[in-house]
N, C-alpha and C positions, 0 to 999 in steps of 0.2 A: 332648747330643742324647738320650742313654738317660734322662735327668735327666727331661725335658721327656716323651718317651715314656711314660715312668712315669706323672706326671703327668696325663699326657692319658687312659689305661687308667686309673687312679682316676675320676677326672670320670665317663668313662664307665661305669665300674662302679657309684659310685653315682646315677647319674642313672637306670642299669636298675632297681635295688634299688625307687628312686623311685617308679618307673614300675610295679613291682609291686606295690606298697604300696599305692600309691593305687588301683590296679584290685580290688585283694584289698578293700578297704575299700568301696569301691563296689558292688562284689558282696554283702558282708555288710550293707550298708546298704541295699539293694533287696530282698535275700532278708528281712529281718524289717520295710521300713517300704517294702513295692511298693505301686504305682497302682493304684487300683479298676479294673481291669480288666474288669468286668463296666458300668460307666458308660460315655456316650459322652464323649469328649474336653473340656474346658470351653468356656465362652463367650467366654474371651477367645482362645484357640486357634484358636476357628473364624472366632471374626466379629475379629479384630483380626489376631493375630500370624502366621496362616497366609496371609488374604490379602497382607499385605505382604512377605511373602515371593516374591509374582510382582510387585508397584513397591511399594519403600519410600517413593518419593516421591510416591505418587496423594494425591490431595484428594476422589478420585471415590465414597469409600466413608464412608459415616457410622459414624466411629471414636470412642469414647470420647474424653474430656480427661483420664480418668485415667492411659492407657495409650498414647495418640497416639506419645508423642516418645520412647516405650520402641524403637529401630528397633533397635539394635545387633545381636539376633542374627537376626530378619528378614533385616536387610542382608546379615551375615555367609550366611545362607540363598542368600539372594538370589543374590547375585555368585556361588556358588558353584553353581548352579543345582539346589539341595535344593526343592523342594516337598511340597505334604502333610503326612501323618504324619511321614514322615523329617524334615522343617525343626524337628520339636521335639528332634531329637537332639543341635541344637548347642547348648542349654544342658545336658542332659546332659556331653557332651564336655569343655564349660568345668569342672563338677564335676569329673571326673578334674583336671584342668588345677589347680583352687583344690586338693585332694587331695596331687597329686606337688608343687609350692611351698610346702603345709602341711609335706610332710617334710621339705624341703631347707633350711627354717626351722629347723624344730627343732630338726636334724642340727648348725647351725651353733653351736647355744650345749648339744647333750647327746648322749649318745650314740645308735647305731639303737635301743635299748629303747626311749628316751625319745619319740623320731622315731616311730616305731612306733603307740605308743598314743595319741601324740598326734594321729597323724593319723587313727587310728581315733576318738578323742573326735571330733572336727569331722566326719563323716562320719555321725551319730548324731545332730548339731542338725539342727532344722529351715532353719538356714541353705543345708545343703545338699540334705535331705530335697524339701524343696517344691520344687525344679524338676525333679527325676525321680519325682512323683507327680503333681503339675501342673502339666501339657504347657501348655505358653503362659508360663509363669511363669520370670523369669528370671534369677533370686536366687542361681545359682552362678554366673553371668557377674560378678554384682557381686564376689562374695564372691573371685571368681577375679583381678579387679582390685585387691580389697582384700591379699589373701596377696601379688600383686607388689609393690605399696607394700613391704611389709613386707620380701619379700627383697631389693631392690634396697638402693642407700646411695646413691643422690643425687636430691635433691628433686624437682629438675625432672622427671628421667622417673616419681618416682611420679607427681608430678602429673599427666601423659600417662596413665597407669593409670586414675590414680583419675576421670577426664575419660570414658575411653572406657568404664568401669563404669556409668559416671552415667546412658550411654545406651543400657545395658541397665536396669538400676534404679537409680534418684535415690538411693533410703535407701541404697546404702554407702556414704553421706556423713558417716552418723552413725558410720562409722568411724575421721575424722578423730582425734578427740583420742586413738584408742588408735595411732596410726600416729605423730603425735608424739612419746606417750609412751614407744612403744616404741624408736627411733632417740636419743630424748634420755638415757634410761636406758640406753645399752648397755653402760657403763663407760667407755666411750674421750672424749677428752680435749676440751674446747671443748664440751661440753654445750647451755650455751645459743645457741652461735652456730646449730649443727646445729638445733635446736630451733624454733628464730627463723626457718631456712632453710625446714623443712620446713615451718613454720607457714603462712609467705607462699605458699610454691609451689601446697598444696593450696588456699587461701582461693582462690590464683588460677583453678584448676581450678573450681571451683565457681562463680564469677563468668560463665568462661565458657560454662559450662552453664544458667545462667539466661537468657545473650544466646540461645544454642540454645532452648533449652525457649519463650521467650518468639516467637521466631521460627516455632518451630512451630505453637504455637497461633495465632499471626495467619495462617499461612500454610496449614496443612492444615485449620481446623478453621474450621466456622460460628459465626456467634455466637449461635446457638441450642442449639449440640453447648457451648458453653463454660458455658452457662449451671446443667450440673447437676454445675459441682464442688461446690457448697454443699454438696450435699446426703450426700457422703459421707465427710468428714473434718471433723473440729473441734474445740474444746475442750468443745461440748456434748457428743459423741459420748465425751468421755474422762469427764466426770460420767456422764450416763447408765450408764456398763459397767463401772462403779467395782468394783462389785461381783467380777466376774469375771475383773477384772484380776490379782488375785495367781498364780492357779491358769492361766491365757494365758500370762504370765512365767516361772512354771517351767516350762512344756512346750516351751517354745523353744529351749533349750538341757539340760534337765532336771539328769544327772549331773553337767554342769559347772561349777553354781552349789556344786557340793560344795571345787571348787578355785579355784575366784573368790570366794570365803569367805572359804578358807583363807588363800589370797593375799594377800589385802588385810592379814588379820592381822598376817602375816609383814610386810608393810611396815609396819605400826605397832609391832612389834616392833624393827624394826630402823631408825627414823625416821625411814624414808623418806615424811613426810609431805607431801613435795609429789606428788609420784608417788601414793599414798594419793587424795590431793585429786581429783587431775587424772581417773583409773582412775571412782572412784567418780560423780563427778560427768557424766561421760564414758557410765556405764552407766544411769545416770536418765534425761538425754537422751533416747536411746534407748528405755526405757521408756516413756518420757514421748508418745515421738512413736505410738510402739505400740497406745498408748491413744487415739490418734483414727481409727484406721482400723478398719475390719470384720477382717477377717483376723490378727487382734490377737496371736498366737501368733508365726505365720510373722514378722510385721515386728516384733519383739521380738529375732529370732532375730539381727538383724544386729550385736550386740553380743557375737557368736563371734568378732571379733577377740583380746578382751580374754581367754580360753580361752591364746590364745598370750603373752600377757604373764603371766597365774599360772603356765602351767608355767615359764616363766622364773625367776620368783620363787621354785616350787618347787625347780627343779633349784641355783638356789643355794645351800639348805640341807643340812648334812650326815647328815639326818638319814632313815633309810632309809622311813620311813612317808610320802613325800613320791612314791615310787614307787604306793606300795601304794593311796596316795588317787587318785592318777589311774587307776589300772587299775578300785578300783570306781565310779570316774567312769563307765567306759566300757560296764562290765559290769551297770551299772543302766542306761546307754543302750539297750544292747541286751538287754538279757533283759526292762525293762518295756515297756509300751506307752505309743505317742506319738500324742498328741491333739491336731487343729489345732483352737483356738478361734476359735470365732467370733461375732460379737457382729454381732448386726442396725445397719446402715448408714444405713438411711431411718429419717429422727426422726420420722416424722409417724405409723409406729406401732410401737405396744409389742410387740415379738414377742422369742420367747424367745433366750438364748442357745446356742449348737451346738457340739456335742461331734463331733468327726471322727475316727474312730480311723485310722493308718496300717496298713493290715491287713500280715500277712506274706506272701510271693508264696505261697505252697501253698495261704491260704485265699482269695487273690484267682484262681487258676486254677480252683478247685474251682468257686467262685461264678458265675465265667465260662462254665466250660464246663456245671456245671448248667443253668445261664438263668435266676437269680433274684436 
């Protein structure tokens, strides 16, 4: 009984530890990368994600096709009776949420140092950045779906996870092959069964959310509101912004591509080249899809999974500079500035590309309360 006692006080102790962690990180993440505060709220906040937070189910409102079947934290809004400004707080919330699972990951395969800066690194990408700077955007639901994948150990429920991320955003789907590689790599025994399991489970998640997504556009959406997805995603749009795309890819994650480098290295060092293969190819993707979209930075970012498989690969090393690369990971996170790129959406003209800085909250108060 004192056994189990015991026990139960650890859990709980480090679940608080967690819980501070993540909050501490949050705070330091908002203090140097806050919201324009002196701007009004975005366009998809007002005219999309706020009204369905009074019926996630109306057809009565002309809603984008890009953002339609985004319901999740509307819903979650919704039932809970949040309107307004307040309804942007529960993708905030979910960031803490992806945050305190980031440590309890990391905790699992290193110690709280390890736990620590890690979860400070992911608090510093834009993976988490963009939904507590833009309100409507709901890219730490995803990310907060993708970290349970990763701490659970049985298929089925990530798939459940990664299902109900989808419908807050689609893209942490391009999460998949680092959720595989991370369960198929953990050392323990049956490799490719686990592997194979998890492969199918999520394929299955993702099946189902086409049956969703495709349901919702027949059903909430005219066939005149469907008519202007052409026009903002494609493989012209990835030509087009060719140029701009190196410099969109490092601001996504920026400090981190210093240990997803490293990483990879270290697997070809130690030949692990199927892992190598999988990681790499896993982060092109990604890249890849980043490049058709306008907001080319932020949807880049969702390959901050792969962030938690380097420190893995680092902490397996014995070798003390393995510490030391992730801490100036986090410390070029935060001490430089972080730029959302943005690359013009409509092909029919030629307008420049945009540099967004995430200001730090002292100079977005000043701005505010100046009035300019």
């Amino acid at each position: 009984m004192s056994m189990n006692m015991l026990d139960n006080h650890n859990k709980i102790s480090t679940w608080q530890r967690a819980i501070s962690i993540a909050l501490l990180a949050q705070v330091v993440s908002f203090f140097f990368f806050s919201a324009a505060l002196w701007m009004p709220p975005s366009r998809r906040f007002v005219e999309q994600y706020e009204p369905l937070t009074h019926n996630p189910w109306t057809n009565e409102i002309a809603f984008s096709s890009q953002t339609r079947h985004r319901i999740l934290g509307p819903a979650i809004a919704h039932y809970l009776g949040i309107h307004g400004f307040a309804s942007a707080l529960i993708p905030v919330a979910a960031g803490t949420l992806m945050l305190f699972m980031t440590y309890l990951i990391a905790l699992r395969l290193a110690d709280t140092s390890w736990a620590t800066w890690t979860t400070f690194l992911v608090a510093t990408t834009q993976a988490f950045i963009s939904s507590q700077t833009w309100f409507g955007y709901q890219d730490a639901m995803g990310g907060a779906a993708v970290a349970a994948c990763f701490l659970v150990r049985r298929s089925w429920l990530g798939a459940v996870f990664l299902f109900l991320g989808m419908l807050a955003e689609e893209r942490c789907a391009v999460a998949i092959p680092f959720i595989v590689i991370w369960h198929f790599d953990n050392g323990q025994p049956d490799r490719w069964k686990r592997g194979l399991f998890w492969s199918v489970w999520l394929c299955a998640a993702v099946a189902v959310w086409v049956m969703y997504y495709t349901y919702a556009h027949s059903h909430f959406l005219t066939a005149e509101q469907l008519t202007d997805q052409g026009n903002y995603a494609g493989v012209r749009l990835l030509k087009q912004n060719i140029g701009v795309l190196p410099i969109a890819f490092f601001e996504s994650i920026r400090g981190g591509w210093i240990i997803i480098g490293y990483a990879l290295f270290l697997m070809l060092q130690r030949k692990n080249y199927l892992v190598c293969l999988g990681c790499t190819l896993g982060i092109a993707a990604g890249l890849v899809q980043a490049g058709m979209v306008g907001d080319v930075s932020r949807t880049a970012s969702v390959i901050w999974p792969m962030l938690l498989i380097a420190v893995r690969e680092l902490y397996r090393q014995p070798e003390h500079h393995s510490m030391t690369l992730l801490k100036v990971a986090v410390l070029l996170n935060i001490l430089s500035p972080c730029y959302q790129v943005l690359a013009p959406v409509d092909l029919k003209y030629n307008l420049p590309q945009t540099l967004q800085c995430y200001y730090p909250l002292p100079f977005s108060l000043a701005r505010w309360l100046i009035g300019f």
